[in-house]
N, C-alpha and C positions, 0 to 999 in steps of 0.2 A: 810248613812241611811236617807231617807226621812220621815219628822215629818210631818202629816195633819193636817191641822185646817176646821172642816166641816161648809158651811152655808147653811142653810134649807130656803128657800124662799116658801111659799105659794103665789100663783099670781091669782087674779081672775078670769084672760083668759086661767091660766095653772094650774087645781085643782086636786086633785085625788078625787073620791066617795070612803067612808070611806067602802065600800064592795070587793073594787078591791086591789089586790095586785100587789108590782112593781117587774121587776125584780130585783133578787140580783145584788150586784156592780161587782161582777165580772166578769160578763156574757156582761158586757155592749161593743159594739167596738166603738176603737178609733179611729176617722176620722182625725187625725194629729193635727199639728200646725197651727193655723190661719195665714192668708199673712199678718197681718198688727199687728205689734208693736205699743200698746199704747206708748208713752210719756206724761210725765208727770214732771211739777215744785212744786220745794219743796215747804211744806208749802200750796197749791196750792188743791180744790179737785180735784180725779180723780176715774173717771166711768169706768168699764169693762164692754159691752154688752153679754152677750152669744151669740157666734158666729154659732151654729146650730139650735137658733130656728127658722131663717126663715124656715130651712129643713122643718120642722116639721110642722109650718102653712102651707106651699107649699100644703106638701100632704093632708093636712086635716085640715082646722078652727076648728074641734070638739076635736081634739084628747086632751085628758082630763092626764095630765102629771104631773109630780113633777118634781123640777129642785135644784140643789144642788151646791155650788161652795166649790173649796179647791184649798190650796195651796203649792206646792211642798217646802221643807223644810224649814219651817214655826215651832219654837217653841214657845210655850206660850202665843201663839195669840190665841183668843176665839169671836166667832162670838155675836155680841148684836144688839140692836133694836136702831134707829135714834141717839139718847144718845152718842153711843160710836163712834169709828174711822170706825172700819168697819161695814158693815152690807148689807142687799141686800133689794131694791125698786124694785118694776115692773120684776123682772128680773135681774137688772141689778147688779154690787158688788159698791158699794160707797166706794171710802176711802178719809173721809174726815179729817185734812190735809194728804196728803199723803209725805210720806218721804223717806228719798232715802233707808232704811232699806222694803221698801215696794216691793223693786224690784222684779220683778220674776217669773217665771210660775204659771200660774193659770188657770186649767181646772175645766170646765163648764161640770153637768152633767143633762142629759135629760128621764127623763124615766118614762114610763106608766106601766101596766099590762104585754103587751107584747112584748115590746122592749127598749134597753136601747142605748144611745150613749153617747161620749164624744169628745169635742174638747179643746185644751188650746189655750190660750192670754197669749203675753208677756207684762208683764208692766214695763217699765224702766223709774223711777224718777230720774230728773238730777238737783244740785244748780242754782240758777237764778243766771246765770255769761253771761260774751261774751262769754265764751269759751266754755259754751252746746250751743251754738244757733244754730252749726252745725250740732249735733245731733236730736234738737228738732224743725227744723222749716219746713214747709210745702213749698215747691217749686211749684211757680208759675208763669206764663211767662202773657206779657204785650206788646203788637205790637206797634213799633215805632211811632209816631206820629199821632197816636189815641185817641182815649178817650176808658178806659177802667176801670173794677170793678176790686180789691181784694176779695175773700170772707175769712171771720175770719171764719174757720173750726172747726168743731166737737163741736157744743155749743147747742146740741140742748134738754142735759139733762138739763142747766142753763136756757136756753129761753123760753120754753116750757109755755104758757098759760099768760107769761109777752106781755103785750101791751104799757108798755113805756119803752122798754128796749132800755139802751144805753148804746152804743159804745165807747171805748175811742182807737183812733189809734195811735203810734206812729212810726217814722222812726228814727233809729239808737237811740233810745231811749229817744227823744224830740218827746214832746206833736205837734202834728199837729195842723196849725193853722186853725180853723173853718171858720174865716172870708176870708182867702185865696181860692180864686177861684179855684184854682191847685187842693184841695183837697175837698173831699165833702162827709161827713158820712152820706149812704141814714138812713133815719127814717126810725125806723120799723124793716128793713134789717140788714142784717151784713156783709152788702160791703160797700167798698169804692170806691168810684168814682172818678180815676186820669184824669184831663183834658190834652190834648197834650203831650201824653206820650213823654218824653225826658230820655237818655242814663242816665242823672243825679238822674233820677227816680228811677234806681237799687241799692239795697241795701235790707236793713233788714226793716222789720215791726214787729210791735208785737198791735194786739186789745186785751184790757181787757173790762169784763162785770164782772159786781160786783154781790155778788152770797152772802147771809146769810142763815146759817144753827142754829137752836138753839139761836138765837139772835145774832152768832157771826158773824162777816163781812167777806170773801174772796174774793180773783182776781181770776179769772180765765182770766189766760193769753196763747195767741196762738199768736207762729211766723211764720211770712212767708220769704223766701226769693225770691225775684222777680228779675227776667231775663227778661233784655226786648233784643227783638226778632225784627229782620226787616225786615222779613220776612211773608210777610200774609197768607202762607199756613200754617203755624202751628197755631196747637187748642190755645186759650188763655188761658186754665185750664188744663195745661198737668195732674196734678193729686192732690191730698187734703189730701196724706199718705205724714208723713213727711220722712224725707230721714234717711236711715241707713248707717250708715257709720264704719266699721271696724275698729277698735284703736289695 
C-alpha cells in the first residue's frame, strides 16, 4: 500500500483566482516517468524540478495553475515552510539535508480549471564513499592534447543571484592546486579549465559550492568522471545526466 505525503506550493508565475476551480486528482493523466534520475549525497541538499511545467509555459505564459508534489510510500512525512527538511520554493521540492531514507518516487502535479497532469522524478541519495562515485558522477569527455573546461553540473538552485560564488575542484579527492598552470577555476563560472589535456588527466572530480540555509552551512558536491578521447570528432560534453548503472 502506498502512503502520500501532499505539498501545496503557491508560485507567483503559477496562481489559481480564488473564483476558478481545479480539476479533481483523479481525472489528471499521467505523462510517465521523467528520463533523468536525480542523485543525490547524504547530508548534502537536494532539488526536484517539476518536469512538465515547461509543457505548460510552452503552450501558454498565462495559464494560471496550482502545482502540488507527493511522494509514493512515504509515512509520517508532513510537508512545512523553509524551517523544516522538506518544503517547496518556486516550484521546486527542497530536501534539505537530504538522506538516503529520502529516496524514491516523487510525482509532480499540474493543474488549472480545465486540465490536469502528472509526471514523477526519481530521487536516489547515496553515502559520500568511493564506492557511490559510480553511481553518482556525471561523465564527460576531454580531447587529447587540448585545452579544455569541465562544467560542475546542476548548481543553479545554489548559484542563482550569487556574484562571488566559488568553486572548490578536486581530483580523486585532493584539493586542486590554484597556483598550477594545469588547472584554472574560471571566476564567475563553474568550469574548469584543463591546460594540455594529458591521458593522466582522466580520473574523478568532484566541485563543491557552499550553500547555507537557516544560518546552517552545506556542500553541495557534483562528481564528474572525465574520459579523455583522441579523437576530435567527438562532442567534448557528451552529456551532464549522471550515469545509471544497474547493481
Amino acid at each position: 500500500m502506498f502512503f502520500m505525503y501532499l505539498l501545496i506550493v503557491g508560485v507567483s508565475a503559477f496562481t489559481i483566482q480564488p473564483e476558478e476551480r481545479t480539476v479533481a486528482s483523479g481525472n489528471c493523466q499521467f505523462r510517465g516517468k521523467h528520463f533523468k534520475t536525480i542523485f543525490g549525497v547524504e547530508g548534502e541538499p537536494a532539488v526536484l524540478r517539476c518536469p512538465q511545467v515547461r509543457y505548460w509555459l510552452g503552450a501558454s505564459a498565462s495559464f494560471h495553475v496550482n502545482m502540488t508534489w507527493r511522494k509514493n510510500d512515504s509515512a509520517g512525512m508532513a510537508p512545512g515552510g523553509e524551517e523544516t527538511q522538506v518544503w517547496v520554493k518556486d516550484g521546486a521540492l527542497w530536501i534539505v539535508p537530504a538522506l538516503q531514507g529520502n529516496s524514491g518516487t516523487y510525482i509532480c502535479t499540474v493543474r488549472n480549471a480545465s486540465y490536469c497532469d502528472e509526471m514523477s522524478i526519481e530521487l536516489r541519495v547515496f553515502k559520500k564513499t568511493e564506492a557511490s562515485l559510480t553511481f553518482i558522477s556525471y561523465p564527460q569527455i576531454l580531447i587529447l592534447s587540448t585545452s579544455g573546461s569541465l562544467v560542475c553540473p546542476e548548481l543553479s538552485e545554489f548559484t542563482r543571484n550569487k556574484t562571488d560564488m566559488k568553486i572548490h575542484w578536486y581530483k580523486d579527492s585532493v584539493l586542486l592546486d590554484q597556483a598550477n598552470e594545469k588547472f584554472l577555476s574560471v571566476q564567475g563560472t563553474t568550469r574548469l579549465l584543463i591546460n594540455n589535456v594529458s591521458v593522466e588527466d582522466e580520473g574523478y572530480y568532484s566541485c563543491v559550492v557552499a550553500f547555507a540555509h537557516n544560518g546552517t552551512p552545506y556542500n553541495v558536491t557534483r562528481n564528474i568522471k572525465l574520459r579523455i578521447d583522441s579523437k576530435c570528432s567527438r562532442p567534448r560534453y557528451p552529456s551532464v545526466l549522471p550515469s545509471i548503472i544497474s547493481t
